[in-house]
PASEBA-1860 file (N, C-alpha, C; in nm, 3 decimals):
! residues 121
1> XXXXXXXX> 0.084/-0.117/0.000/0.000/0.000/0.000/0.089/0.124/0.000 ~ 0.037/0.216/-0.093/0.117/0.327/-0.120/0.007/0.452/0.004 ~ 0.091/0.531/0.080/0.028/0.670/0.127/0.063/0.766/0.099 ~ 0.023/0.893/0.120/0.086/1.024/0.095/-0.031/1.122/0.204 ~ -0.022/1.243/0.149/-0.128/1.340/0.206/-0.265/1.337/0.150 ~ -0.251/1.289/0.066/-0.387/1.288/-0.028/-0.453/1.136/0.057 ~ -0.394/1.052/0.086/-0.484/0.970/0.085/-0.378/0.811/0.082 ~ -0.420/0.681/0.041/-0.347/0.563/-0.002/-0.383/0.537/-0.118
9> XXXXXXXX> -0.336/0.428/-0.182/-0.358/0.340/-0.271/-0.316/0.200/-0.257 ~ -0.416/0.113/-0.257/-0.380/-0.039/-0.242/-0.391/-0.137/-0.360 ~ -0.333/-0.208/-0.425/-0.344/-0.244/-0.526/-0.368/-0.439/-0.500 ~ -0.508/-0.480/-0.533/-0.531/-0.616/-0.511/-0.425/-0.717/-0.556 ~ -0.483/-0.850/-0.513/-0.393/-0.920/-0.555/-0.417/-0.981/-0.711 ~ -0.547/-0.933/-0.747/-0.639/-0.992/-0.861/-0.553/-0.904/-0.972 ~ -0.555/-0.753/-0.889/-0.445/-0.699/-1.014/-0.372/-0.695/-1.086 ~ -0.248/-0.788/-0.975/-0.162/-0.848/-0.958/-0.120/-0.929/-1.057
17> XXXXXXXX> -0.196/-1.011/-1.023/-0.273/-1.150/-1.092/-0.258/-1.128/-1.232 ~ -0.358/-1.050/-1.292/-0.406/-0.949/-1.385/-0.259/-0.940/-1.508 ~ -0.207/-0.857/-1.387/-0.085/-0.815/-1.505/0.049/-0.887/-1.525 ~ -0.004/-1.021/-1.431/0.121/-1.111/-1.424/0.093/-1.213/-1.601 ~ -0.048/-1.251/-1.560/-0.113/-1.345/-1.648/-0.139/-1.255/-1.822 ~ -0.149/-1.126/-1.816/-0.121/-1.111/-1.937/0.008/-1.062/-2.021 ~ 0.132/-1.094/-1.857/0.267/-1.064/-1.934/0.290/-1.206/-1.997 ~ 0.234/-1.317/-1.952/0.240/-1.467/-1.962/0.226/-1.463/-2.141
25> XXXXXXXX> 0.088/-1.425/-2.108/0.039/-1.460/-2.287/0.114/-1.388/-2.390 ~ 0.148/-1.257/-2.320/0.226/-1.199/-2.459/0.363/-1.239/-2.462 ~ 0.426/-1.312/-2.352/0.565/-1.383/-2.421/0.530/-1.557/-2.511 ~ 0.424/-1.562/-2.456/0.373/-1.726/-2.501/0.289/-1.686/-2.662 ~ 0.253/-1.569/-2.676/0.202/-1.559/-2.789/0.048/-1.627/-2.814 ~ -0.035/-1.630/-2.644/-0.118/-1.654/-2.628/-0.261/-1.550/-2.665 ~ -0.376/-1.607/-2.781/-0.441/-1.495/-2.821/-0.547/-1.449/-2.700 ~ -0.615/-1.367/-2.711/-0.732/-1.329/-2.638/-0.817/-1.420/-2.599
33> XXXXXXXX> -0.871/-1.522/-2.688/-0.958/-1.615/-2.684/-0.915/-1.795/-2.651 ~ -0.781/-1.773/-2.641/-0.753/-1.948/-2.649/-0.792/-1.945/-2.550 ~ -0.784/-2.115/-2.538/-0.808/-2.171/-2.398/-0.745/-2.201/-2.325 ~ -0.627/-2.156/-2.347/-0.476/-2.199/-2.266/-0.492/-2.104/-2.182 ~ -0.539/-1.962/-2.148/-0.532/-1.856/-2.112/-0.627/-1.890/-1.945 ~ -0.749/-2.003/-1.941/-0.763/-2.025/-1.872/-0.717/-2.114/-1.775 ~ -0.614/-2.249/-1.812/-0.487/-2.312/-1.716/-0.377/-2.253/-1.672 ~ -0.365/-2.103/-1.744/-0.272/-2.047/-1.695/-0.335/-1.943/-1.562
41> XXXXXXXX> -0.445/-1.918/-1.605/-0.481/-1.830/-1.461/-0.514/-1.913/-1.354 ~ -0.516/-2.013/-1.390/-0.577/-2.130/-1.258/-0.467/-2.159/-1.186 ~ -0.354/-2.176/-1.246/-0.181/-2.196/-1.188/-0.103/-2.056/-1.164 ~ -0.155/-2.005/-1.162/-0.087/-1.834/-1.116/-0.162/-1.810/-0.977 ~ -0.056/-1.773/-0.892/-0.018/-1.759/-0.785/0.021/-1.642/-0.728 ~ 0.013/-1.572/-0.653/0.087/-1.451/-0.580/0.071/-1.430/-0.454 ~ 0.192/-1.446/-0.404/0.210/-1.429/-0.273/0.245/-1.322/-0.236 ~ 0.211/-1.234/-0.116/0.218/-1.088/-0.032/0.318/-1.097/0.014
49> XXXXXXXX> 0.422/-1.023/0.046/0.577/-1.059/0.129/0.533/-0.906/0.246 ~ 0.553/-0.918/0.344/0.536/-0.810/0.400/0.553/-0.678/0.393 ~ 0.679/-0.670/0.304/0.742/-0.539/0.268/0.704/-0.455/0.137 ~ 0.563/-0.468/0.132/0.525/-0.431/-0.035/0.574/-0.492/-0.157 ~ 0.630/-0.620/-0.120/0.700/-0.687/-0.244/0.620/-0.837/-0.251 ~ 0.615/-0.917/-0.384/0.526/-1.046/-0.429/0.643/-1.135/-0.447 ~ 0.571/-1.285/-0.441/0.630/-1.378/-0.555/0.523/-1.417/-0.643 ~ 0.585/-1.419/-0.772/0.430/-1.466/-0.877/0.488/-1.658/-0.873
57> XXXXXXXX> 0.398/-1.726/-0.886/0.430/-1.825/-0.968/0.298/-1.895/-1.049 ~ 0.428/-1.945/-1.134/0.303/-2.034/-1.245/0.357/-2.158/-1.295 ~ 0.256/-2.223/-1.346/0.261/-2.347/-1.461/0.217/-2.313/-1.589 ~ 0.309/-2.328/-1.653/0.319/-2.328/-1.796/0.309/-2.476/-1.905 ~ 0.291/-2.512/-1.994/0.298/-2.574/-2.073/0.404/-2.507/-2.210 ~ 0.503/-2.549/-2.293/0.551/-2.506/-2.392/0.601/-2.574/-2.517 ~ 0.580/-2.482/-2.657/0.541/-2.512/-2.758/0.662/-2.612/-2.778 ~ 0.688/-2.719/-2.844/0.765/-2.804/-2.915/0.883/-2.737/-2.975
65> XXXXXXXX> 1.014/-2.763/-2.937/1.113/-2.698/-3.005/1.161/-2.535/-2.980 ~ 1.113/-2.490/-2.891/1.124/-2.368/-2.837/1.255/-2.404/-2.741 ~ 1.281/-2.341/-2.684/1.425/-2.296/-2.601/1.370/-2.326/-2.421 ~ 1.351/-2.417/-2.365/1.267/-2.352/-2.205/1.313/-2.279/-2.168 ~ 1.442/-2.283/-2.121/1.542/-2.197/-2.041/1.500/-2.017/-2.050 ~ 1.529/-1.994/-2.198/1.537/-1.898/-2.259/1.399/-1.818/-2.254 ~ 1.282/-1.959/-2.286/1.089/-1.875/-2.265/1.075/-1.842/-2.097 ~ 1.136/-1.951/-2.006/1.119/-1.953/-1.896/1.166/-1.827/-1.829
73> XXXXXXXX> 1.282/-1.787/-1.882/1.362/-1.663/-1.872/1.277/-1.532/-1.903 ~ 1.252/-1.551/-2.004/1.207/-1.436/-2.064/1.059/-1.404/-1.966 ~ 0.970/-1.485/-1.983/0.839/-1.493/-1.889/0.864/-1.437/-1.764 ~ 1.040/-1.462/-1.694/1.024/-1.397/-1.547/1.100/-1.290/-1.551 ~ 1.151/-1.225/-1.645/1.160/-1.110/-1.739/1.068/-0.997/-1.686 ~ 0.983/-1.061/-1.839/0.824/-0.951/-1.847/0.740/-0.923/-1.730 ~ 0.729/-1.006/-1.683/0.656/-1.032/-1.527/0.686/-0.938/-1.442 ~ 0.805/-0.949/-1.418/0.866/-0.847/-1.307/0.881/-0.751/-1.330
81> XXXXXXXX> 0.906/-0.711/-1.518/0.933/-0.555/-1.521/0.786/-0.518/-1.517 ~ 0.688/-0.589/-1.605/0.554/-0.524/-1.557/0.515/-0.482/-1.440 ~ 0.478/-0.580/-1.395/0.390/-0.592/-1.258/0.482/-0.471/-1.168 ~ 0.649/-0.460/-1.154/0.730/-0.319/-1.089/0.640/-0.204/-1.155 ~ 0.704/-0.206/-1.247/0.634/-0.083/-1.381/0.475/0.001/-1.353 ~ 0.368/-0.118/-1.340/0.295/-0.071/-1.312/0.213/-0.031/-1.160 ~ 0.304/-0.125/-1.096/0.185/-0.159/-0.946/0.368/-0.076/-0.800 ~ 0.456/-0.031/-0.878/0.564/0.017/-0.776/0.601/-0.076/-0.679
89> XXXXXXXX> 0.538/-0.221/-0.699/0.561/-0.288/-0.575/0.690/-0.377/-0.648 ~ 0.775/-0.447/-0.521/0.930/-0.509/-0.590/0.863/-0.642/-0.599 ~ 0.913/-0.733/-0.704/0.906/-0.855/-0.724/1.021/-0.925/-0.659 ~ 1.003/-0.999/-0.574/1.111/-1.044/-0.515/1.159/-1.177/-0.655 ~ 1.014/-1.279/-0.660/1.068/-1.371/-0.763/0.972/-1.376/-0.850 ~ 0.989/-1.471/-0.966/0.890/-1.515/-1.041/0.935/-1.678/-1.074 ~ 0.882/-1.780/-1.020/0.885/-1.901/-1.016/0.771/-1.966/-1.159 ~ 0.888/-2.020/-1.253/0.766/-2.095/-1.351/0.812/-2.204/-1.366
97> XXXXXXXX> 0.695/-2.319/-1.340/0.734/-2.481/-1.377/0.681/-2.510/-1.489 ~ 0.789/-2.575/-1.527/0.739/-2.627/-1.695/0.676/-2.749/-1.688 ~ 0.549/-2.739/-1.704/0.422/-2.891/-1.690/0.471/-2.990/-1.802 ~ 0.467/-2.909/-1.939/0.463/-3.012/-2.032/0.482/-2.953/-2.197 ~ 0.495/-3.039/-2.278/0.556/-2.955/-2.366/0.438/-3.006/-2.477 ~ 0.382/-2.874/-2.566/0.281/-2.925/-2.683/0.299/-2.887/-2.797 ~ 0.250/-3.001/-2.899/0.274/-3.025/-3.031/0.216/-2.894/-3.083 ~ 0.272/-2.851/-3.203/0.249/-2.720/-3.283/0.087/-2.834/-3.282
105> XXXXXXXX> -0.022/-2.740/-3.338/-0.194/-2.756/-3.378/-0.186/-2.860/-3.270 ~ -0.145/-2.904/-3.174/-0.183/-3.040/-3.095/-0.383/-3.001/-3.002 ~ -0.419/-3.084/-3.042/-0.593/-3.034/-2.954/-0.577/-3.109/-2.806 ~ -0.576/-2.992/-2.732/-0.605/-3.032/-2.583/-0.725/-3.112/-2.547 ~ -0.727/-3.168/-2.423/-0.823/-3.272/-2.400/-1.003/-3.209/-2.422 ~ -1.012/-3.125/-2.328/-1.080/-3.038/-2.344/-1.187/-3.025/-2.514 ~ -1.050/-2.988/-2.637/-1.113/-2.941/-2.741/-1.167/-3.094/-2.754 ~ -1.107/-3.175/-2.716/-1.164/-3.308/-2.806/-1.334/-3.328/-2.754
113> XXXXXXXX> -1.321/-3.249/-2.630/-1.469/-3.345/-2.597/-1.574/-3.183/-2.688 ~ -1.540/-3.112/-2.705/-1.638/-3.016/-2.815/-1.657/-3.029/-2.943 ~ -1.544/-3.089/-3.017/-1.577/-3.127/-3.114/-1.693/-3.195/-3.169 ~ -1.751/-3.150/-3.240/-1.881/-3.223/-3.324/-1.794/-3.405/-3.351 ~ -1.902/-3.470/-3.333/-1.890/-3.605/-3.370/-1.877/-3.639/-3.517 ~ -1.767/-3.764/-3.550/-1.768/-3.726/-3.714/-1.789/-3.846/-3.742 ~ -1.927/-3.890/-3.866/-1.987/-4.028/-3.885/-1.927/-4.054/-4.011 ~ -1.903/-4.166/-4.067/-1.861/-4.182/-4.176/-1.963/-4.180/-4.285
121> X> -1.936/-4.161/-4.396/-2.039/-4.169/-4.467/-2.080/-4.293/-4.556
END
């Protein structure tokens, strides 16, 4: 929580949350609408440290043939300069576990059960 003479400002943890999960998608190249966007907010995490400072963490999944080290890197990168950038509070860490790794077009479990049924003809 920020004070002054005017007054405070407290910034949630949903905010938090908020601007952690859409630094996620724009290093993952995640669109507006996928559905990846919702396993990633379900595994994002933020913890309060007493001193106005967080840890974010998450689970990730990543694309086939990509670099981890390097996405993993980069993800706790963006994260921290955001979430500083916008909310003044220090990131102490950003913790990401790599779940699993997916095929370029691979359909998650999920899409399979929406799919229309296909009869032969």
């Amino acid at each position: 929580m920020t004070a002054n003479e005017m007054g405070s400002v407290e910034i949630s943890d949903n905010v938090v949350k908020e601007i952690a999960a859409r630094s996620i998608f724009s290093v993952l190249g995640i669109e507006k609408n996928d559905k990846k966007q919702k396993k990633i907010r379900k595994s994002l995490s933020i913890d309060r440290n007493p001193v106005d400072s967080v840890t974010v963490s998450v689970k990730i999944s990543v694309p086939l043939g990509k670099p981890i080290p390097e996405l993993a890197r980069e993800i706790m990168e963006k994260v921290k300069s955001d979430i500083e950038r916008m909310t003044e509070l220090t990131v102490e860490s950003v913790n990401v576990v790599v779940e699993d790794i997916e095929e370029p077009g691979e359909l998650e479990e999920s899409d399979i059960d929406e799919e229309e049924p296909k009869f032969p003809d």
